[in-house]
N, CA, C and O atoms as a GROMACS GRO file, in nm:
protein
  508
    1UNK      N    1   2.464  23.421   1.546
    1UNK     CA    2   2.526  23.547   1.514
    1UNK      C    3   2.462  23.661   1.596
    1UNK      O    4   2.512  23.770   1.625
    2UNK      N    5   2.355  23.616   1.624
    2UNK     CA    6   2.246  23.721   1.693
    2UNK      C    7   2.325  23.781   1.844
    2UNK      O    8   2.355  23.892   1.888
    3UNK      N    9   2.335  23.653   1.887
    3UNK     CA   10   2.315  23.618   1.991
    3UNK      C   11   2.524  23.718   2.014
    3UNK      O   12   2.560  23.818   2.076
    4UNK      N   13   2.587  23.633   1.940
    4UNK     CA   14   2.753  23.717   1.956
    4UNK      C   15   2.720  23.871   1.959
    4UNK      O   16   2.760  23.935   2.056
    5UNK      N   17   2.647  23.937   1.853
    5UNK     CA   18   2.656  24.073   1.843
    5UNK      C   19   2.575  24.119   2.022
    5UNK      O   20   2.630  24.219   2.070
    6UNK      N   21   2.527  24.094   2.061
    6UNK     CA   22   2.459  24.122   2.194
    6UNK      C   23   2.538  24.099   2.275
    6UNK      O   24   2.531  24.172   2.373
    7UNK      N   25   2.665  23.978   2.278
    7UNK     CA   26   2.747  23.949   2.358
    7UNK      C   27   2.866  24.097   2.347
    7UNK      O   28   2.919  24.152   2.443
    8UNK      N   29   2.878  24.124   2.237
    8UNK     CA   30   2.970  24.224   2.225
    8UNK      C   31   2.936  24.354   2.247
    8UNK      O   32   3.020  24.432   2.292
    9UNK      N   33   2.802  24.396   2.217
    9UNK     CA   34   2.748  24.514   2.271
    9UNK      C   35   2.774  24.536   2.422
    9UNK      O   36   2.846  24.632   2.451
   10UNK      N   37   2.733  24.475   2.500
   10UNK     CA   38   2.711  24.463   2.596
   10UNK      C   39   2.840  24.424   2.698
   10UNK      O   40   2.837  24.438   2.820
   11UNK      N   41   2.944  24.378   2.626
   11UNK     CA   42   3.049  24.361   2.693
   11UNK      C   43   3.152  24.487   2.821
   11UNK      O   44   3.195  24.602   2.825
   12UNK      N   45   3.148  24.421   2.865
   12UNK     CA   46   3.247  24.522   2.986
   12UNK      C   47   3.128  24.615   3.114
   12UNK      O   48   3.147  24.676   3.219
   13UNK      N   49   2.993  24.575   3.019
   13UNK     CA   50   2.886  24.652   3.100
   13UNK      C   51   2.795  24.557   3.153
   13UNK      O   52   2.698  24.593   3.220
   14UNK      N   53   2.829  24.395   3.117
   14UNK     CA   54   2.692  24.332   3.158
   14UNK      C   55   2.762  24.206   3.154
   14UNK      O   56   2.869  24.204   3.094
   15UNK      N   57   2.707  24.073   3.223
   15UNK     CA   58   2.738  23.965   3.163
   15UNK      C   59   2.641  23.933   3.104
   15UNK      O   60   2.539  24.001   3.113
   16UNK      N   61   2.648  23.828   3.032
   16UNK     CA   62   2.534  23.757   2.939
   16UNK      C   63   2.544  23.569   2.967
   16UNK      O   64   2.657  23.538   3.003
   17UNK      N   65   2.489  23.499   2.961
   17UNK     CA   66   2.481  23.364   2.958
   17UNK      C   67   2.404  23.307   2.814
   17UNK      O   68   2.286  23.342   2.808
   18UNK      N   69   2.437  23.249   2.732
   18UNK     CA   70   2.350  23.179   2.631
   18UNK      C   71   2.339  23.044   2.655
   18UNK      O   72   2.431  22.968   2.686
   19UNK      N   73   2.179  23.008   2.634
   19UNK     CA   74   2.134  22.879   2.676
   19UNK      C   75   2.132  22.810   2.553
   19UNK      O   76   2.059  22.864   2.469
   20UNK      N   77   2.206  22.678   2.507
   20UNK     CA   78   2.174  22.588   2.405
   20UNK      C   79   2.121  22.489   2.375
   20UNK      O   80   2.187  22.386   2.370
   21UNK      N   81   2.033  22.489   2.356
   21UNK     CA   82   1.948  22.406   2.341
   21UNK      C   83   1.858  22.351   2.443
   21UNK      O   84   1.835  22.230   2.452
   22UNK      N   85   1.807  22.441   2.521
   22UNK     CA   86   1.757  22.464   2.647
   22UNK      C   87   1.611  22.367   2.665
   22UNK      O   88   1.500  22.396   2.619
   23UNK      N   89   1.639  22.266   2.730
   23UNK     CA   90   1.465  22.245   2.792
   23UNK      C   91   1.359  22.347   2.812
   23UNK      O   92   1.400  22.462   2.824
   24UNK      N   93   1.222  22.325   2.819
   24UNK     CA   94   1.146  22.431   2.913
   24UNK      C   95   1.190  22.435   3.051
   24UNK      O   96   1.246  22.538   3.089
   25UNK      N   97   1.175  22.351   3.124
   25UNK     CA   98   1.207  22.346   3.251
   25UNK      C   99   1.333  22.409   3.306
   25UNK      O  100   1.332  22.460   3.419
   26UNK      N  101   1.488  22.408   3.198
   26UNK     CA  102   1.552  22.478   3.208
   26UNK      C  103   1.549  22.632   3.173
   26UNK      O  104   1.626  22.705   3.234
   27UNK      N  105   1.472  22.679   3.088
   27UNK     CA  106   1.446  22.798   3.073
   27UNK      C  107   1.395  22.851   3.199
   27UNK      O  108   1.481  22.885   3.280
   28UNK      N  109   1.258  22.867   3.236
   28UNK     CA  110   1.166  22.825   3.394
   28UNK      C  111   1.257  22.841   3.466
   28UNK      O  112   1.265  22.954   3.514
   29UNK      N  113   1.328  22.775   3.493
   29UNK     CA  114   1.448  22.744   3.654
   29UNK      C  115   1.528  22.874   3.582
   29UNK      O  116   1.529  22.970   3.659
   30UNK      N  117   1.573  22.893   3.497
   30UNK     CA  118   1.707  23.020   3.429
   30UNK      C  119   1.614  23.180   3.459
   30UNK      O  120   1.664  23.266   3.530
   31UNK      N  121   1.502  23.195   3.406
   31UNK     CA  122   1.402  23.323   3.390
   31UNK      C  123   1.424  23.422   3.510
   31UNK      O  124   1.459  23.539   3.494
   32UNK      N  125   1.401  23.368   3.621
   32UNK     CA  126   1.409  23.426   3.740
   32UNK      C  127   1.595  23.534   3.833
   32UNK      O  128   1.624  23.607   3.928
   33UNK      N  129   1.655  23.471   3.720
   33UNK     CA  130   1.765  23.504   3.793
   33UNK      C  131   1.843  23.651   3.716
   33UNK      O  132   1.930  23.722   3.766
   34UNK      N  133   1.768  23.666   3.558
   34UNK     CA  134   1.766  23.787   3.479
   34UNK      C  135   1.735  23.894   3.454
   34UNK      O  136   1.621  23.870   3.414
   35UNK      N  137   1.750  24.035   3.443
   35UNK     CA  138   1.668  24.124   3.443
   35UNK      C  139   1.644  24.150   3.240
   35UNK      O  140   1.577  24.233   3.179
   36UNK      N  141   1.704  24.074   3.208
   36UNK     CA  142   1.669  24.133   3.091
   36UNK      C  143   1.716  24.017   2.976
   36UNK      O  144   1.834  24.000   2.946
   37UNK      N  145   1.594  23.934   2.913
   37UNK     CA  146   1.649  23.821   2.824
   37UNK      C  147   1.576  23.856   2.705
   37UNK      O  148   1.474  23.923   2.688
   38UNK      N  149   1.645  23.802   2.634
   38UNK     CA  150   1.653  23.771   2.470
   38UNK      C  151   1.609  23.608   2.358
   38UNK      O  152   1.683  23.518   2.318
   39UNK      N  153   1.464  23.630   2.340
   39UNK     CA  154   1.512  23.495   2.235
   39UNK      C  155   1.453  23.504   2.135
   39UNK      O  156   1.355  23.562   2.089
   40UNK      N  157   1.591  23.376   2.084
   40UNK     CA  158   1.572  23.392   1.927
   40UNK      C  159   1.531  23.219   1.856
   40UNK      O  160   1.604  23.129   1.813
   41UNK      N  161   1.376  23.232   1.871
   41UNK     CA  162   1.328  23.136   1.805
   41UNK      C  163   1.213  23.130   1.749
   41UNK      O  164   1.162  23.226   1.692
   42UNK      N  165   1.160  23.018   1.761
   42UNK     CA  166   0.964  23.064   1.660
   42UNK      C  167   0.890  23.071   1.787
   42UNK      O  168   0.900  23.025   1.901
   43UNK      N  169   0.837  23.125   1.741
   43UNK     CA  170   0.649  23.123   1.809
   43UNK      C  171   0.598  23.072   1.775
   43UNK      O  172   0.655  22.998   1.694
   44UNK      N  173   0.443  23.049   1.789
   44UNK     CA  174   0.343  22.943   1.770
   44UNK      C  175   0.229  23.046   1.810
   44UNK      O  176   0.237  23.064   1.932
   45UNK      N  177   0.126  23.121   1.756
   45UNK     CA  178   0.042  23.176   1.790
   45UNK      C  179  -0.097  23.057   1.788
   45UNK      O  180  -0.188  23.133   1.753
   46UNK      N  181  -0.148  22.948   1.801
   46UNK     CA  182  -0.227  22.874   1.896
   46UNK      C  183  -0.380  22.952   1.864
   46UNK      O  184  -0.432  23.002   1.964
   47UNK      N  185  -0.465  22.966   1.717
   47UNK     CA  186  -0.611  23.057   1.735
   47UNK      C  187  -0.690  22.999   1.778
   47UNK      O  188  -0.788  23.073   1.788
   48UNK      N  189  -0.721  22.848   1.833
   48UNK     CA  190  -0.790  22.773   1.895
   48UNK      C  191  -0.826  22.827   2.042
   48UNK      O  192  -0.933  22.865   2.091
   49UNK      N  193  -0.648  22.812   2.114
   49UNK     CA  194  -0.630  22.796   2.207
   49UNK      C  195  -0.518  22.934   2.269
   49UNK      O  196  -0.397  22.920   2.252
   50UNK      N  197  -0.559  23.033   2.323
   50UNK     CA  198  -0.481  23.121   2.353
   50UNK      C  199  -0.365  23.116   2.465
   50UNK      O  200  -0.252  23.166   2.464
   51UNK      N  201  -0.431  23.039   2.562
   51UNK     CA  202  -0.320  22.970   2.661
   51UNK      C  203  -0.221  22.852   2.602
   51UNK      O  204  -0.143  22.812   2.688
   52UNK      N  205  -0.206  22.787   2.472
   52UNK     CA  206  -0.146  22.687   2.435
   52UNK      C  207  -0.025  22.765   2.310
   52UNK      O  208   0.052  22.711   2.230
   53UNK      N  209  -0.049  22.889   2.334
   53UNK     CA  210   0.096  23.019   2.260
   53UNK      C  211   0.199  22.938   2.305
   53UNK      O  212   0.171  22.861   2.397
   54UNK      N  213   0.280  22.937   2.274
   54UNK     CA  214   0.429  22.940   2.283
   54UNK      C  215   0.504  22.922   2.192
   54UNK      O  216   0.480  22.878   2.079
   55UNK      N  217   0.650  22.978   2.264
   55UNK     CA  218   0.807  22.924   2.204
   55UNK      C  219   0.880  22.795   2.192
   55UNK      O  220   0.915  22.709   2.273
   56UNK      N  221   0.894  22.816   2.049
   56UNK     CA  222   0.971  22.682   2.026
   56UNK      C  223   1.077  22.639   2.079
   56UNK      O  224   1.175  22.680   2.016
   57UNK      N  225   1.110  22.561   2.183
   57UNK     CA  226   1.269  22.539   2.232
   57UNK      C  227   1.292  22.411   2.147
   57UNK      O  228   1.210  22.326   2.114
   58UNK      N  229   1.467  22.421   2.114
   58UNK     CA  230   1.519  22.293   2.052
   58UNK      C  231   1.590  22.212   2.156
   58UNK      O  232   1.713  22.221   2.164
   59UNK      N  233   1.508  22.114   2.253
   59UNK     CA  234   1.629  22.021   2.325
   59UNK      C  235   1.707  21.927   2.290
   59UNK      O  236   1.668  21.843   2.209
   60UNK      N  237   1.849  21.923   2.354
   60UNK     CA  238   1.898  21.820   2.338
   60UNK      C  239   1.874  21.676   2.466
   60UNK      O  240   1.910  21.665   2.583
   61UNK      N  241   1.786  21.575   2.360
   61UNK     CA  242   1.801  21.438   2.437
   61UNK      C  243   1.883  21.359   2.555
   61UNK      O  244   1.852  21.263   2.625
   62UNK      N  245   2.029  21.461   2.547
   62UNK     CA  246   2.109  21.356   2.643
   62UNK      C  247   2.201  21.258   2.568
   62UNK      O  248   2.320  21.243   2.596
   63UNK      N  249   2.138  21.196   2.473
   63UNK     CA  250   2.197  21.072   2.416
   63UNK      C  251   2.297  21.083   2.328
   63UNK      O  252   2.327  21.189   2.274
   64UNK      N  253   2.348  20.986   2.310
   64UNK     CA  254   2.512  20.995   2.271
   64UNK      C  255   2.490  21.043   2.106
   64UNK      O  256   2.596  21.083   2.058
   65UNK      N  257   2.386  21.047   2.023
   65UNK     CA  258   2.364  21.070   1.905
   65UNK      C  259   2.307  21.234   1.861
   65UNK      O  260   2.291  21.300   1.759
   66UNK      N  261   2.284  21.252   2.048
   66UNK     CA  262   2.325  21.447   2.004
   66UNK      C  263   2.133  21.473   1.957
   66UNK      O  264   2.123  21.588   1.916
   67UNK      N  265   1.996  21.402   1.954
   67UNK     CA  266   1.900  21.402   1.937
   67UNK      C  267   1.840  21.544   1.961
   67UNK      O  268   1.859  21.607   2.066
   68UNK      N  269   1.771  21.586   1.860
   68UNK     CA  270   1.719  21.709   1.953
   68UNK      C  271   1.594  21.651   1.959
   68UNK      O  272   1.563  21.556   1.888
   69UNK      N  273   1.509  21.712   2.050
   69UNK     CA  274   1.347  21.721   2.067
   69UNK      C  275   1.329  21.883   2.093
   69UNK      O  276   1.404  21.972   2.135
   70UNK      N  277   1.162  21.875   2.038
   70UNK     CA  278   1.112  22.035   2.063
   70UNK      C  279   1.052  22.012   2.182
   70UNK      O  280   1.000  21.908   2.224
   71UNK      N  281   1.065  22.136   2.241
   71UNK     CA  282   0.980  22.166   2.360
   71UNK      C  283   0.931  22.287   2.357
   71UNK      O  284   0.980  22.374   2.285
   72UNK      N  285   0.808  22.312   2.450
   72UNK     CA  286   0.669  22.425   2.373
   72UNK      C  287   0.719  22.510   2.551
   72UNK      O  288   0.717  22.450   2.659
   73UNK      N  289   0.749  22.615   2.536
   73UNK     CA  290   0.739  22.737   2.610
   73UNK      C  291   0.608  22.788   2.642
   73UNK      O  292   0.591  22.910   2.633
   74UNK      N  293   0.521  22.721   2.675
   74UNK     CA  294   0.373  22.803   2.676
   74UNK      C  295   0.352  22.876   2.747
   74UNK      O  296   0.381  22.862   2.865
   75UNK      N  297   0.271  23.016   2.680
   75UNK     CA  298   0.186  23.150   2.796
   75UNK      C  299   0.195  23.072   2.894
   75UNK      O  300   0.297  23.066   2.963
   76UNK      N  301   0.092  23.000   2.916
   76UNK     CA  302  -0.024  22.954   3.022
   76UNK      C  303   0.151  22.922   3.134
   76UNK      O  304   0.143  22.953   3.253
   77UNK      N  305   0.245  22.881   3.099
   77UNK     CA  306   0.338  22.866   3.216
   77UNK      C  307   0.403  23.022   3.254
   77UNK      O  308   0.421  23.057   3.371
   78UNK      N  309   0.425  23.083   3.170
   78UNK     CA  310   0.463  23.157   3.216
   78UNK      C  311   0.366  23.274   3.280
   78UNK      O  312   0.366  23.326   3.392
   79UNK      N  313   0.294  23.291   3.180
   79UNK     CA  314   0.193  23.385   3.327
   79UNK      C  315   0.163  23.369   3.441
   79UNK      O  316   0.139  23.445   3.535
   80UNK      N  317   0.167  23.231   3.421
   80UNK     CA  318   0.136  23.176   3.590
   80UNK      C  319   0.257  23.209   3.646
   80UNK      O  320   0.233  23.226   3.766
   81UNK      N  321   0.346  23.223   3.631
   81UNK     CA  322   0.487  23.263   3.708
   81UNK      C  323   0.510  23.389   3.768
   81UNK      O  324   0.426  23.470   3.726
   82UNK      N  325   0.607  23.450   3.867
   82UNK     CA  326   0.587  23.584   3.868
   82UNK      C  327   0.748  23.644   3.875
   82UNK      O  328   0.776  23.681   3.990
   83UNK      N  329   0.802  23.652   3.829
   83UNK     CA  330   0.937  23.742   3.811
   83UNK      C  331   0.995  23.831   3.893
   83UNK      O  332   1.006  23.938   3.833
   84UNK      N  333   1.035  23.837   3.996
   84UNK     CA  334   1.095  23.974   4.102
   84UNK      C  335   1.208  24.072   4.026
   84UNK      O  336   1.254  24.165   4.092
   85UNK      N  337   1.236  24.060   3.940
   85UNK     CA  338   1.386  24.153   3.887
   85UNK      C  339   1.367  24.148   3.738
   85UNK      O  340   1.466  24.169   3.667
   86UNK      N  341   1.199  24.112   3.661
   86UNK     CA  342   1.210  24.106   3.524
   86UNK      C  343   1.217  24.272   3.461
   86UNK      O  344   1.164  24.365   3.522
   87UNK      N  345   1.272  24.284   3.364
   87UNK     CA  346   1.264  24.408   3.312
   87UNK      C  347   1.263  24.408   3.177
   87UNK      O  348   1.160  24.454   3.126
   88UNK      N  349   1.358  24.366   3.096
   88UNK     CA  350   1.285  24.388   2.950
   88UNK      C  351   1.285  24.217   2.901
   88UNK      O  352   1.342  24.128   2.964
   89UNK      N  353   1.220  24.203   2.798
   89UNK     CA  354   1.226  24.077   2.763
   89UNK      C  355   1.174  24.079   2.585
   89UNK      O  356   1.069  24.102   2.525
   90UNK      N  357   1.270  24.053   2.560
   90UNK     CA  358   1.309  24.096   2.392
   90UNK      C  359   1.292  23.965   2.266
   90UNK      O  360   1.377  23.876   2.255
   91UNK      N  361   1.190  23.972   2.194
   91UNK     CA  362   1.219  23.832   2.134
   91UNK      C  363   1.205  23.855   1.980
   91UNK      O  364   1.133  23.938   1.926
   92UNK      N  365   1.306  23.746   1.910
   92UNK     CA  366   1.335  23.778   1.769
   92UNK      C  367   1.245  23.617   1.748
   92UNK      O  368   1.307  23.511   1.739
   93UNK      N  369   1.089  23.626   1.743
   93UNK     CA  370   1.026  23.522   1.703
   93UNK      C  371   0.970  23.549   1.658
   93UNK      O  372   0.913  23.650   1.698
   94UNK      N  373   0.924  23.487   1.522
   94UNK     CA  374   0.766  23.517   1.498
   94UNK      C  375   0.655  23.523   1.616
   94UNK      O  376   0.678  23.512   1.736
   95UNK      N  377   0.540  23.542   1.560
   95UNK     CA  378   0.394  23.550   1.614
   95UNK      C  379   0.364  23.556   1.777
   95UNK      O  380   0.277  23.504   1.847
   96UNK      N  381   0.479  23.646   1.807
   96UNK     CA  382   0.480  23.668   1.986
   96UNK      C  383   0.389  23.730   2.021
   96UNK      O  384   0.320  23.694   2.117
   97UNK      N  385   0.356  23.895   1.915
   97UNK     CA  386   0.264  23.937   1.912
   97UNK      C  387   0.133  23.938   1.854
   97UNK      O  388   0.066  24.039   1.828
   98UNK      N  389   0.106  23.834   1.838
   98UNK     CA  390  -0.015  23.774   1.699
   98UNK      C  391  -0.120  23.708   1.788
   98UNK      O  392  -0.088  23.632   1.879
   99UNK      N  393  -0.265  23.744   1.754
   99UNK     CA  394  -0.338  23.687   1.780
   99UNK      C  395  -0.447  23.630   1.652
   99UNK      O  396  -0.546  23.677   1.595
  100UNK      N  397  -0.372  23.513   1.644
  100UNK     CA  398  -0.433  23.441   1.488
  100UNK      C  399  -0.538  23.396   1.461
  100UNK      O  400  -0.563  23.349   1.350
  101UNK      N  401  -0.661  23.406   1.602
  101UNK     CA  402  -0.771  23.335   1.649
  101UNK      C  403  -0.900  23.485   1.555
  101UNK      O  404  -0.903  23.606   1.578
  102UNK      N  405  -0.983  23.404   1.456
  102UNK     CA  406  -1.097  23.494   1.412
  102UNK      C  407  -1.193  23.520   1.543
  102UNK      O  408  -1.236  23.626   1.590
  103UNK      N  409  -1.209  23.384   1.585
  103UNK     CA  410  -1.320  23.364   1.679
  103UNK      C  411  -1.304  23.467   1.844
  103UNK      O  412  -1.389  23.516   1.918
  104UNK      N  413  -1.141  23.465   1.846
  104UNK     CA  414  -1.117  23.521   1.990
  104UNK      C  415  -1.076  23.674   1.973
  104UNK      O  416  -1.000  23.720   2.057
  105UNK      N  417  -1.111  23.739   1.890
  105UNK     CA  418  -1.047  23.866   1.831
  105UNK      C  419  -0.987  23.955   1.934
  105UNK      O  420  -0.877  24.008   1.921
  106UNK      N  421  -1.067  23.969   2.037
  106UNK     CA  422  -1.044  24.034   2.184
  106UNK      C  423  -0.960  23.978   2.225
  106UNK      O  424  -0.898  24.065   2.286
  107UNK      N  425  -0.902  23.875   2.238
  107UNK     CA  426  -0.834  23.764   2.328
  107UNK      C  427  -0.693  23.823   2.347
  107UNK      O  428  -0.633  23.843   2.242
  108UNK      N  429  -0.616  23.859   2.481
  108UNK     CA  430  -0.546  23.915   2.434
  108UNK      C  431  -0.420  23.852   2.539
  108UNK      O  432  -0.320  23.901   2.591
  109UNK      N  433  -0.464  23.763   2.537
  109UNK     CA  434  -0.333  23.636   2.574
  109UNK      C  435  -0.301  23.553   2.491
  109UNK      O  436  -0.348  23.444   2.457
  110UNK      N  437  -0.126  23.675   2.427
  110UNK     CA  438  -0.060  23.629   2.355
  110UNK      C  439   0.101  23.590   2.426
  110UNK      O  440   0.122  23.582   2.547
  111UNK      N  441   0.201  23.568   2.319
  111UNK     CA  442   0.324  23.486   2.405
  111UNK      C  443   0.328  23.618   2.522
  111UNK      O  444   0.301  23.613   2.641
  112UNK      N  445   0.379  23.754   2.427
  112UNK     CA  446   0.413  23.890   2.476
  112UNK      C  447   0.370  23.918   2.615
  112UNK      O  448   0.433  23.927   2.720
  113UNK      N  449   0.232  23.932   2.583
  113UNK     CA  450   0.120  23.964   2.728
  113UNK      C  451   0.138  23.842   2.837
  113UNK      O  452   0.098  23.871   2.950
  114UNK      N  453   0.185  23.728   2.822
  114UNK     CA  454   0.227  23.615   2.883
  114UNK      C  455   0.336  23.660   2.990
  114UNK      O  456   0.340  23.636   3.110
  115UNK      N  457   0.452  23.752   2.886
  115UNK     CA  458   0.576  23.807   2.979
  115UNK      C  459   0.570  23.887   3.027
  115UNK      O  460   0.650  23.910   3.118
  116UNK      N  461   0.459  23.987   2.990
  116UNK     CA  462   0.436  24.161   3.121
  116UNK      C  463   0.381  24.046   3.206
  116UNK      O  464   0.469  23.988   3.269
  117UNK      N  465   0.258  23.998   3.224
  117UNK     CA  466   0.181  23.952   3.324
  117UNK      C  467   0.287  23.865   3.468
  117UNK      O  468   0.287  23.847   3.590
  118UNK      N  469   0.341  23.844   3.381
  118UNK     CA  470   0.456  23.741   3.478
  118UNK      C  471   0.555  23.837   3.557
  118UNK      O  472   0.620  23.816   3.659
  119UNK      N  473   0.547  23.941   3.483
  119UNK     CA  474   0.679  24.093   3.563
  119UNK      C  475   0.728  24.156   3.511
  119UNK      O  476   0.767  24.263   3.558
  120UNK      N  477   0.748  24.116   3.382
  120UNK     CA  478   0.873  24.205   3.263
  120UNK      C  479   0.785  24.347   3.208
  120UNK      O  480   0.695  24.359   3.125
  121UNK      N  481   0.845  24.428   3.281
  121UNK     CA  482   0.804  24.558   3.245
  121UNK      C  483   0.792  24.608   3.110
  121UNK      O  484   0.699  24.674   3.063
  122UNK      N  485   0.902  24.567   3.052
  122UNK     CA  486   0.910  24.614   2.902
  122UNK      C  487   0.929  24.498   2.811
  122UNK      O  488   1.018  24.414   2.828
  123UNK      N  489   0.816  24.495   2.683
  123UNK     CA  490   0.838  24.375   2.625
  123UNK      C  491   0.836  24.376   2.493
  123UNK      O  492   0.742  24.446   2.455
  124UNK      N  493   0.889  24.337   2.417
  124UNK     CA  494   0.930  24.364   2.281
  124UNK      C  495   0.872  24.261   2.194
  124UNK      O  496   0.904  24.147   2.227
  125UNK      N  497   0.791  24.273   2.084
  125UNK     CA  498   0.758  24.119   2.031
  125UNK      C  499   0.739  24.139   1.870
  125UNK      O  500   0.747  24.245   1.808
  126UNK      N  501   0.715  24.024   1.827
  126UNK     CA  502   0.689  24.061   1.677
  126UNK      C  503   0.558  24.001   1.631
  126UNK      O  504   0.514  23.902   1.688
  127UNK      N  505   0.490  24.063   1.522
  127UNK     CA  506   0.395  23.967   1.472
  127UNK      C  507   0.443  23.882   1.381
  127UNK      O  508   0.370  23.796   1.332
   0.00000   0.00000   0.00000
C-alpha cells in the first residue's frame, strides 16, 4: 500500500520501479541507477557487530513452489559502494537508525550512516 501511495504521488513527475522480492545482489546492481529510493522492510541493528547492520530482503528461490529466502542487505556492502546520482534514500524499517551495541556506544556505523557514506545526501531512518 506504501509503496502505491508513492506511485501516485509522484505520478506524471517521476517514474518509479518497485522491486519484489529482490535479491541483495539485485538491489546492488538496481542502487546505482536512482536518485532517490525507498524501503519498506526490517532492519537488523547487529550490537555485536556494527558492520553486520542490515536490511531484510525477502527472495524469491526461482522454484516452481514460489520459495522465499531472506537475504541480509549489509552496511559493510553498502558503504563500501559509492553512488554517483544518490540523493535521498528513505526507509520505513525499523532500527536503521539504532545503535543497539552497550559496548560500542560511539559506534556510529549504522544501516543510515551506511547510505550517506556510500553518496546519498539525504537520509531518512528510523529507530
Amino acid at each position: 500500500m506504501e509503496a502505491a501511495d508513492i506511485a501516485n504521488i509522484v505520478k506524471g513527475k517521476a517514474s518509479t520501479t518497485q522491486l519484489e522480492q529482490p535479491s541483495t545482489a539485485q538491489v546492488l546492481n538496481e542502487l546505482p541507477s536512482y536518485h532517490v529510493i525507498h524501503f519498506a522492510c526490517h532492519g537488523v541493528s547487529d550490537p555485536e557487530s556494527p558492520s553486520d547492520r542490515h536490511l531484510l530482503l525477502c527472495k524469491n528461490d526461482g522454484s516452481e513452489s514460489g520459495t522465499l529466502a531472506v537475504n541480509k542487505l549489509i552496511v559493510g556492502a553498502i558503504s563500501n559502494t559509492k553512488f554517483q546520482h544518490s540523493q535521498i534514500a528513505y526507509f520505513s524499517a525499523c532500527s536503521t537508525a539504532e545503535n543497539s551495541s552497550t559496548t560500542l556506544a560511539d559506534e556510529s556505523k549504522y544501516i543510515a550512516s551506511g547510505f550517506q557514506l556510500s553518496g546519498f545526501s539525504h537520509v531518512l531512518a528510523m529507530q
